[in-house]
Steps between C-alpha positions, in 0.01 A plus 500: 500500500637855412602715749281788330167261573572381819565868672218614295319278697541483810227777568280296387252224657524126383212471319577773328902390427342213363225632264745745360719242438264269314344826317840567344427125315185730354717638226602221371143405401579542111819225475324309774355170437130558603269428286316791484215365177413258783315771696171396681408804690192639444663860464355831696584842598692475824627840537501838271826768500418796263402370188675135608316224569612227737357121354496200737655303247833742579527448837393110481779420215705672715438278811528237289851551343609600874371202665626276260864647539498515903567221743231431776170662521424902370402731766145547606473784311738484241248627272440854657914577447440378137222745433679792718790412221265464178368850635802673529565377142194607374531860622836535395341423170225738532764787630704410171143522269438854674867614446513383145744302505559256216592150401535410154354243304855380382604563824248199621550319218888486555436377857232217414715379196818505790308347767301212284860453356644368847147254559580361188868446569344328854317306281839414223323687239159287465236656378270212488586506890449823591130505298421163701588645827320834464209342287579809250743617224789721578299829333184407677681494870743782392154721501356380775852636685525822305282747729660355848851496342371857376384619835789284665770811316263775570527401854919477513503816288286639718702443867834559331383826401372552919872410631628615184702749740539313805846500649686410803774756685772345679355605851226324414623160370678532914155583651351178319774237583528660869056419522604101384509290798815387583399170544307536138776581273600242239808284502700517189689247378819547319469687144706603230489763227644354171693672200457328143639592157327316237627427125277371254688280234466584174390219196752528214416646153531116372233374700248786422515443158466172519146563647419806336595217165258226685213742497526643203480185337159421718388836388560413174287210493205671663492714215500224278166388658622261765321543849625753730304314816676185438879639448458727785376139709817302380766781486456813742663538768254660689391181703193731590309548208643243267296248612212710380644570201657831579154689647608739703116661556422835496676763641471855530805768423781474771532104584739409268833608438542816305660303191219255537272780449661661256502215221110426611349843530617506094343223377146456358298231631622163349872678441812310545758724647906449402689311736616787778707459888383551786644444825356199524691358135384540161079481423263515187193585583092506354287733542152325530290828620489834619263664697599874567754463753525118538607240254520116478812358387688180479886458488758234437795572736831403438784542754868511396706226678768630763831372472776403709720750421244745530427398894906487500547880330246653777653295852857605363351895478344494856809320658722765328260711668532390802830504533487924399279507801697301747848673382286829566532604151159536521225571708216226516231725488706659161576123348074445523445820356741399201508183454150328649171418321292804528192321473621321923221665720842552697650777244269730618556464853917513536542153432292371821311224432146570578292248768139362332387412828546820683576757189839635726813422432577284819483064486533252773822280382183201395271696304804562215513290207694193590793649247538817699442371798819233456715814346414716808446272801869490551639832378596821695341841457642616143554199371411392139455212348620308217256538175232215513203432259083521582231459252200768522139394473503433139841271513690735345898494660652777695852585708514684768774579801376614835598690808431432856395871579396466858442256769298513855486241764221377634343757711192733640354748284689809589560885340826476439469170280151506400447848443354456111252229634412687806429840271290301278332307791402870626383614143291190462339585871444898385361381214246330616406722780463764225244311313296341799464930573434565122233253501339588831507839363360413151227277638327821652505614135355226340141314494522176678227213600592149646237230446386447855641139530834623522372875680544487851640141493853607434708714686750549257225661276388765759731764316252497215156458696538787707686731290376857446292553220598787263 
């Protein structure tokens, strides 16, 4: 548990530690696995906010997904903190609606098309699996989302514009560790802050024309009246979509990569674009339709075979880099900046490598990669490696070197260590003081009713019974 949560919480009764843990799970409602065609509720109005209405349904798929993620039984009234939630959502919607704030269409789109795009890698790209599961085809359930998911971005856009401004002085980052219980602070375990320089080898000019060669030969027999479906099945390289022949389903503007785009946004529907690279390796490509915007396509991919002495060329390169570095020739921070792949989401950030789990920079020693973790676990504070290889989520190879920047021992949360987490941990707690006021204060603002099974049942709810009408 992060340090931020657990100090955030410890004003806080258990009941409610627990119900805003399990409504955190809430948000992950669209790559969750609940089947939400399934629904049997008989839906009604449970609650207005503005021009929002509140449906049963909400708060009962809600339970649902929560219960069927927590251990043990849900609290007795697990339901009232779900609608006090779905509430607060709703009239940061409303708030947005009355400020005008907008969310595109593309905007949405983008965000379905990512979102449906990680079910269907849960699901190893089965269609057939995905429409049996949901009783519905990928458009139909991507509509049925689109006005939560829309109101789901009016409602982020809405509180980061609130705490847009909210900051923490350094007096006050003191005043909030000194109000932690001593006996409540965390215990961290040892972390490290890791360096990397990363190379990306580069495929020869022999093996690209080789494939660019290979496809030009396939699109040569397309145009010669030979099946584009069935050579894209038995020769592209895009393991994907070849075994639907290519189909790579409509998309809008923006999803693919720019020289994707640029050879499809060209063509006329049944075109056959030249062959053309990509980062990806060489592609030609079909326009099937257009629709404004969006187009069907189909592609057959072909990917230029990496060498030996191309993985050879780039290790030699980073180890002579390495050894400008540790002969102080160079800085590391200068070396990355010269010499690493700018595309690393650690270019940006000084060469730190960036943690998924927390979004800081710091790691406990196990949560590395089992490569880093074996070239630091050993080495002293401004040490660096030897070059090693790792493959990214496509399989594609890479070389990098690292640097053990920092190292703590296992200890207490305390300023002089922990300052960063203890600053955020205090922004966090500001934050959300700021908009339990700016909803207290909005609620007196706005017309509310609560169906009178959940008025005067739940105390949690009181804020919005007996607020002040306008």
């Amino acid at each position: 548990m992060s340090f931020a949560f657990q100090s955030y919480q410890i004003r806080r009764i258990d009941t409610e530690k627990k119900m805003k843990k399990l409504l955190l799970l809430s948000l992950l409602v669209l790559t969750s696995t609940f089947a939400f065609a399934q629904r049997e509720i008989i839906d009604k109005v449970v609650s207005q906010v503005g021009g929002e209405l509140v449906l049963l349904s909400e708060v009962e798929d809600q339970y649902a997904l929560l219960a069927s993620r927590e251990e043990g039984e849900m609290p007795e009234n697990a339901r009232c903190f779900i609608l006090d939630q779905v509430m607060s959502s709703k009239l940061l919607v409303n708030q947005a609606k009355l400020d005008s704030i907008e969310v595109s269409e593309e905007e949405v789109e983008a965000q379905l098309d990512a979102r449906f795009e990680q079910i269907l890698q849960y699901m190893n790209g089965d269609i057939k699996q995905f429409e049996e599961y949901y009783g519905q085809s990928i458009p139909e359930v991507k509509e049925a989302f689109r006005e939560d998911l829309k109101n789901q971005l009016l409602t982020e856009r809405m509180r980061a514009q609130i705490m847009a401004n909210i900051t923490v002085t350094p007096n006050e980052v003191k005043e909030f560790y000194a109000e932690i219980p001593v006996d409540s602070l965390p215990y961290f375990n040892a972390e490290v802050e890791v360096g990397e320089i990363i190379i990306k080898p580069v495929i020869n000019d022999v093996e690209k024309q080789k494939a660019q060669d290979q496809l030009a030969a396939l699109r040569a027999r397309i145009i010669e009246g030979e099946d584009f479906a069935e050579l894209a099945t038995k020769n592209s390289q895009d393991f994907g979509s070849a075994r639907i022949g290519g189909d790579l389903g409509w998309a809008q503007r923006g999803k693919f990569v720019p020289e994707f785009e640029a050879a499809a946004y060209k063509l006329e529907a049944g075109g056959i674009s030249p062959v053309f690279e990509s980062p990806f390796g060489f592609h030609v490509l079909q326009l099937l339709e257009r629709r404004g915007n969006s187009i069907h396509a189909r592609h057959i991919l072909i990917r230029p075979e990496m060498t030996q002495a191309d993985l050879d060329k780039a290790e030699n390169l980073l180890d002579s880099v390495r050894h400008l570095v540790i002969n102080d020739s160079l800085s590391f921070s200068r070396a990355m900046k010269k010499y690493g792949h700018d595309e690393a989401q650690s270019y940006n950030n000084d060469g730190r490598m960036v943690n998924p789990n927390t979004g800081d920079t710091f790691f406990e020693i196990g949560d590395l990669d089992p490569d880093v973790y074996f070239a630091v676990d050993t080495m002293e504070v401004g040490g660096i490696s030897a070059p090693f290889t790792f493959t990214d989520q496509g399989g594609d190879p890479y070389f990098r070197i690292v640097q053990l920047r920092t190292r703590t021992t296992p200890h207490k949360a305390n300023l002089k260590q922990d300052y960063n987490k203890i600053k955020q941990a205090a922004i966090q707690a500001k934050q959300s003081e700021f908009i339990a006021k700016w909803v207290e204060k909005t609620i007196n603002q706005t017309y509310i009713q609560v169906e009178d099974g959940f008025n005067g049942k739940c105390e949690v709810l009181q804020k919005w019974t007996d607020k002040v009408q306008p």
